[in-house]
C-alpha positions in Angstrom: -33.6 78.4 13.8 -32.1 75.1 15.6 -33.8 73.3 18.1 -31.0 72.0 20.3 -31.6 69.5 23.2 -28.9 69.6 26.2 -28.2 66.4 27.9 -26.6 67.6 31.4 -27.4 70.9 30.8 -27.0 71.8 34.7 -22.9 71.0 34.1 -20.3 73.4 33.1 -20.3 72.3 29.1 -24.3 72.5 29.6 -24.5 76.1 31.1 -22.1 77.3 28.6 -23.9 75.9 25.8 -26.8 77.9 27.0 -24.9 80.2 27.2 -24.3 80.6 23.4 -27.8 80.3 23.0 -28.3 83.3 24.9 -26.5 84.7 23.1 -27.8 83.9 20.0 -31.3 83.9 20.2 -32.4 84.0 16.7 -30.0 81.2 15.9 -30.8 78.6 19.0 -34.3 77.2 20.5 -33.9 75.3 23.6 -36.1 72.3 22.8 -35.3 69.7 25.8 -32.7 70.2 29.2 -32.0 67.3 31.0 -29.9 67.3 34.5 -28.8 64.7 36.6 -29.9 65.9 40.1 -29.7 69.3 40.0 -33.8 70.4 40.2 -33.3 74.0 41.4 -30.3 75.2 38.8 -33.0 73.5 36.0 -36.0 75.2 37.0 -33.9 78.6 36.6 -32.8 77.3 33.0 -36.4 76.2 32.3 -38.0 79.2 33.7 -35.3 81.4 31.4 -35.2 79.1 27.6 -38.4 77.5 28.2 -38.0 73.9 26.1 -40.8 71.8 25.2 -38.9 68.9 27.6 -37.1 68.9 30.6 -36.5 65.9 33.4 -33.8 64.8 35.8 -31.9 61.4 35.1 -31.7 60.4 39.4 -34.5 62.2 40.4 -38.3 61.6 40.5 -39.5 65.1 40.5 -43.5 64.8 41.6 -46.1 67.2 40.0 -46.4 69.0 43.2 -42.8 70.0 43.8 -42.7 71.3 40.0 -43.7 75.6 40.3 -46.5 76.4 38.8 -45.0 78.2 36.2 -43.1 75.5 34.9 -45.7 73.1 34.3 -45.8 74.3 30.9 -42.8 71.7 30.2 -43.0 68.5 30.0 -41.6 66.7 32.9 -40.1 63.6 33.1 -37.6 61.0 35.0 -34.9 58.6 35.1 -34.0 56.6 31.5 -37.2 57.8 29.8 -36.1 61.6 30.5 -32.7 61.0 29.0 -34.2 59.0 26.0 -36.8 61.4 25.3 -34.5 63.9 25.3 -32.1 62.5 22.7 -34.5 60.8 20.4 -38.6 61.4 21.2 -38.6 65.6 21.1 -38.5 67.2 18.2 -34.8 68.5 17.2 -31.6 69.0 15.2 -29.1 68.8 17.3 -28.5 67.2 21.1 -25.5 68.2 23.0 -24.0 65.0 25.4 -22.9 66.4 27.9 -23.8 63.8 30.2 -21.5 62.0 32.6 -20.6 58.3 32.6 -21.7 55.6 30.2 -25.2 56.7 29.8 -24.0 58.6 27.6 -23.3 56.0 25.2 -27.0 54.9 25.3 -27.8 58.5 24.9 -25.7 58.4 21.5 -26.8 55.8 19.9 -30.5 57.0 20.8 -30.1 60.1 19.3 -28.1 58.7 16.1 -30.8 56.1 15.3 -33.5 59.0 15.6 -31.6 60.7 12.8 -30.3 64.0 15.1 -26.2 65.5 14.4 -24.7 64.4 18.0 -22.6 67.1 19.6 -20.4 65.0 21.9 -18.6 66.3 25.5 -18.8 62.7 26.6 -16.3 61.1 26.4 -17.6 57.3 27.5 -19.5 57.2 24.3 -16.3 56.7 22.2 -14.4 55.0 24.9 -16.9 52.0 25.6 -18.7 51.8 22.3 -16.4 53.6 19.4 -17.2 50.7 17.0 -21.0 50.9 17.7 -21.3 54.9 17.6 -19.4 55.4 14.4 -20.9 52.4 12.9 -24.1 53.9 13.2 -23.2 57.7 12.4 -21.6 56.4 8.7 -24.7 54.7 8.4 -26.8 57.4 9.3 -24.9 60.2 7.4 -24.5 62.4 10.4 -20.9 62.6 11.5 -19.9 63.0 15.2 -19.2 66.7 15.9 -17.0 66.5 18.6 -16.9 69.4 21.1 -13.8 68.4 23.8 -11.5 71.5 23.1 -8.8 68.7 21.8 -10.9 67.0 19.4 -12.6 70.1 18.1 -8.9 71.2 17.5 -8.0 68.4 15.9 -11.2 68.4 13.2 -10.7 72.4 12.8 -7.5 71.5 11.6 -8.7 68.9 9.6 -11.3 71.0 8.3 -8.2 73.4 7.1 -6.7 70.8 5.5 -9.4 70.3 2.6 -9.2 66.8 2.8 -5.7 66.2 3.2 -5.4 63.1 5.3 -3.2 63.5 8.5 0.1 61.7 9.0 -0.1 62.2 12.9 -2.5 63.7 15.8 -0.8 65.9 18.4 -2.8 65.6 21.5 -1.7 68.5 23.9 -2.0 68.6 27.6 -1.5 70.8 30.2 0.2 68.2 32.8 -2.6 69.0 35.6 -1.8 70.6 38.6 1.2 68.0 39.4 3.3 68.3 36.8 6.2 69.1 38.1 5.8 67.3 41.5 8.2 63.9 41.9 6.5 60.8 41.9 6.2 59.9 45.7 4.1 63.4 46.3 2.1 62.4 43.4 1.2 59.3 45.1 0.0 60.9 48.5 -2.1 63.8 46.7 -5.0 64.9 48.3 -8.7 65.7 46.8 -8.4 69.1 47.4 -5.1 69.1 45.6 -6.3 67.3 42.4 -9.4 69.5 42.2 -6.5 72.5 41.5 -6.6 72.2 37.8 -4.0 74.9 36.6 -5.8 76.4 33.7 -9.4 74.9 33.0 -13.0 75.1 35.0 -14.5 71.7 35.1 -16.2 69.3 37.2 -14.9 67.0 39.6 -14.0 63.8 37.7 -12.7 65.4 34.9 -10.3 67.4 36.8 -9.1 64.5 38.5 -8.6 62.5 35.3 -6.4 65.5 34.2 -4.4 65.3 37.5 -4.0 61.6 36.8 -3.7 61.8 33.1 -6.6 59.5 32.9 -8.5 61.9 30.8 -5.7 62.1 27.8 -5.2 58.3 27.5 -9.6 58.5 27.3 -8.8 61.1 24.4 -6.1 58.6 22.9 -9.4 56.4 22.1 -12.2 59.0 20.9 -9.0 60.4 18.6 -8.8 56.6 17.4 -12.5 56.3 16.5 -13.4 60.1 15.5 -10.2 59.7 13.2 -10.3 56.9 12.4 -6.5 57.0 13.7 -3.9 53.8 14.8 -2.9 54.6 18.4 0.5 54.6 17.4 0.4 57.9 15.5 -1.3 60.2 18.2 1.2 61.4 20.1 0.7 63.2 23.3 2.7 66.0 24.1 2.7 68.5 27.5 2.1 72.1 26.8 1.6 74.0 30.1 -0.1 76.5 28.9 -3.3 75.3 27.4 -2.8 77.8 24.3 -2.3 75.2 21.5 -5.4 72.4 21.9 -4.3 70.1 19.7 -1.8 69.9 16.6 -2.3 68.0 13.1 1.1 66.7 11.3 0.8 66.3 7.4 2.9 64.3 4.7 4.8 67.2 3.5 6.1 68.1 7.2 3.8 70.9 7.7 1.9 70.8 11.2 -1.7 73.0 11.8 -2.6 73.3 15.4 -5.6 74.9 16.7 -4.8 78.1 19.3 -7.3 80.0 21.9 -7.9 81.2 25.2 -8.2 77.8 27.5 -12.7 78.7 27.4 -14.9 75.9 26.6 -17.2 78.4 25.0 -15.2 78.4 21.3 -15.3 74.3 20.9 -18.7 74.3 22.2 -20.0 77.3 20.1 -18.1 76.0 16.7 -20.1 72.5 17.5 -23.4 74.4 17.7 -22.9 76.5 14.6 -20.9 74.2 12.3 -19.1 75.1 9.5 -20.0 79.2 10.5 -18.3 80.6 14.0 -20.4 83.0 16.0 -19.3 85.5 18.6 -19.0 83.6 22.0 -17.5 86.1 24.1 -14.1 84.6 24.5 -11.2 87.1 23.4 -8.4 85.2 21.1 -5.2 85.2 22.9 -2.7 87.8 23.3 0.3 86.1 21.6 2.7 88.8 22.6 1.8 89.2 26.0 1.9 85.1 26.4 5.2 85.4 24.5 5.9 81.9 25.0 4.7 78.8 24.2 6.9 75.5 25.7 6.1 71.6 24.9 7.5 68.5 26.4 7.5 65.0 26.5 4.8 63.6 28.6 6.6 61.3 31.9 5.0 57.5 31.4 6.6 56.5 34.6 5.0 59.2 36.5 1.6 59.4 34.8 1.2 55.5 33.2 -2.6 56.2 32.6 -2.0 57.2 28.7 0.2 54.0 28.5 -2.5 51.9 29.9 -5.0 53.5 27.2 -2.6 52.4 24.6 -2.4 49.3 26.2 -6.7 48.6 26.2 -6.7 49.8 22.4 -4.4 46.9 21.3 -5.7 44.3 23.2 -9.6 45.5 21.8 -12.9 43.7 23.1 -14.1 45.6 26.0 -11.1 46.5 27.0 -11.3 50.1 27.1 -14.8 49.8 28.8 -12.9 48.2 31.4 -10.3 51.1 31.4 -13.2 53.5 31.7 -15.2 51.2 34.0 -12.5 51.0 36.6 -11.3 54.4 36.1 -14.3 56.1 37.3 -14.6 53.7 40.3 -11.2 54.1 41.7 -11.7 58.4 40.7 -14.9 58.0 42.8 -12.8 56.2 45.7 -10.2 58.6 45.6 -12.5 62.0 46.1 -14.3 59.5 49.3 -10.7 59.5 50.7 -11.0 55.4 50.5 -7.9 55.3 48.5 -4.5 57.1 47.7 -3.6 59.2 44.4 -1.5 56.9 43.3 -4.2 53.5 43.8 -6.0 54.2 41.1 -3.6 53.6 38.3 -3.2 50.3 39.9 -7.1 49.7 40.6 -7.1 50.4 36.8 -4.4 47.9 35.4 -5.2 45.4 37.7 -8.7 45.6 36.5 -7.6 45.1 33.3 -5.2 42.4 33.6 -8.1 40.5 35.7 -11.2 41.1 33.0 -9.2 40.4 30.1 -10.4 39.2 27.0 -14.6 40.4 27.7 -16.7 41.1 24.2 -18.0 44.2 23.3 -20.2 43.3 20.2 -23.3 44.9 21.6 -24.3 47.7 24.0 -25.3 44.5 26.7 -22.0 43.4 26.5 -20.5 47.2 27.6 -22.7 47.6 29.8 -21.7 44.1 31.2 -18.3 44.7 31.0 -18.3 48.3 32.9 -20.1 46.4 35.9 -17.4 44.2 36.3 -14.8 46.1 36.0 -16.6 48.4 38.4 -17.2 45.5 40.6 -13.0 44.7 40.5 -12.1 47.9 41.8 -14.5 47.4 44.6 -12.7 44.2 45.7 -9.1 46.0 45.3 
């Protein structure tokens, strides 16, 4: 049996994770669920897995407002919630699923307290690659990762028996604007980033896809999971979300990774690592799809991935300020404060502004997300 604590279980990788667990009930005990804000979709989790832990990260819940039938858990709140969950109850695995750079934090709790890290978030890698796989070598437990491109990417490498890779294909689906000319891109609305062609997922996320944002994010967690130069992940645009990713070896052969566009099969291969379990998810119908079509991604278009490149080479906190200024300008965007196209530019200009910050310790990330935060305030 594997007690498994779920960091942002009230999210969409969280409540699929429980999901599997559901489904697997002799496999999976739900020992902590964490949420952000979300108290009445975790009391139904709690009432239904019953963990020994549960608490919400921006909420003081008082005793009184808990039901009296779930006053067998543990309750908790704020920074002591999330590092309880990751490091203080009793388990083998915790799932990040948390958004934002509290995850880092989150990470490195949970590695130091000798648990296997399933990781969904992707500012853990992004802000503090160095420290988190630092720490994992040292602790023996590598990073499982559970993003449906980087799970691709280590089942392929996993099929490889120990081959090492010449080249990472990172696929994307192009978002919902794709095909749209520049100047339309720039005046996009909210509602019309939220219309991610293939995927479910919450609201920042989808907008980094519109944007791009999220694949020069999973430029960087390739770098560090893979231990991979920049200049030999390639991203390429595959509208259909079949093929998640794509491994090029010496000898010209390439492995990719196919399935259904359904969180359920990364998540559930992170949870039951090296075995696969039944997730309900059907493998695809490759007749019926009959056709699979790739292209080059448009830089001019979409220069987030470019600017990810960019924060990699110049290194310090760099790509915390990426991140940092990222999720600022994302958060502007969905407040109607700014345009589609603004927060590229909020982004570089950050950048260019907050150059050359450290990031030899988790104060000086931390440091460096606030100011880059901060810059994209000021414009």
């Amino acid at each position: 049996m594997t007690r498994i604590a779920i960091l942002g279980s009230t999210g969409s990788i969280g409540t699929q994770a429980l999901d599997i667990c559901r489904r697997h009930p002799d496999r999976f005990q739900v020992a902590a669920l964490t949420a952000r804000s979300s108290r009445e979709k975790l009391f139904e989790q709690v009432r239904e897995f019953r963990p020994e832990m549960a608490g919400l990260a921006e909420d003081d819940i008082p005793l009184n407002e808990i039901p009296e039938d779930l006053r067998f858990c543990r309750w908790m709140s704020g920074a002591e919630a999330l590092k309880a969950a990751a490091a203080e109850v009793p388990a083998d695995q915790v799932l990040v699923s948390i958004v934002g750079i509290a995850g880092l934090k989150s990470v490195l709790d949970a590695l130091e307290a000798g648990r296997q890290v399933l990781l969904a978030n992707k500012e853990a890698l992004v802000t503090g690659g160095h420290l988190v796989m630092d720490l994992a070598k040292r602790m023996g437990k590598p990073i499982l990762p559970v993003d449906s491109e980087h799970s691709a990417i280590f089942q392929c490498l996993q099929a490889a028996g120990g081959n090492p890779a010449e080249k990472i294909l990172l696929t994307a689906s192009g978002g919902p604007f794709r095909t749209w000319d520049r100047e339309r891109i720039e005046r996009a609305t909210p509602r019309e980033a939220l219309k991610h062609p293939n995927w479910s997922m919450g609201a920042k996320i989808t907008v980094d896809s519109a944007s791009m944002f999220n694949k020069g994010l999973e430029i960087i967690e390739a770098r560090w999971l893979f231990d991979m130069p920049e200049d030999r992940i390639q991203v390429v645009i595959h509208p259909e979300s079949i093929v998640h990713s794509a491994v090029v070896f010496r000898d010209g052969a390439v492995l990719a990774q196919l399935g259904m566009p359904d969180m359920r099969v990364p998540i559930g291969y992170a949870m039951t690592y090296p075995e696969r379990v039944e997730t309900g998810v059907q493998a695809p119908d490759l007749a019926a799809i009959s056709r699979l079509t790739f292209e080059e991604p448009d830089t001019e278009k979409f220069p987030a991935t470019e600017l990810a490149r960019e924060a990699l080479r110049a290194g310090g906190a760099a790509c915390t300020v990426l991140n940092g200024a990222n999720e600022a300008a994302v958060a502007a965007f969905l407040r109607e404060e700014i345009p589609f196209g603004e927060i590229a530019r909020r982004v570089e200009n950050a950048l260019e502004r907050l150059a050359g910050l450290p990031a030899d310790s988790l104060e000086d990330i931390l440091e460096a997300d606030r100011r880059a935060r901060a810059c994209v305030g000021k414009g």
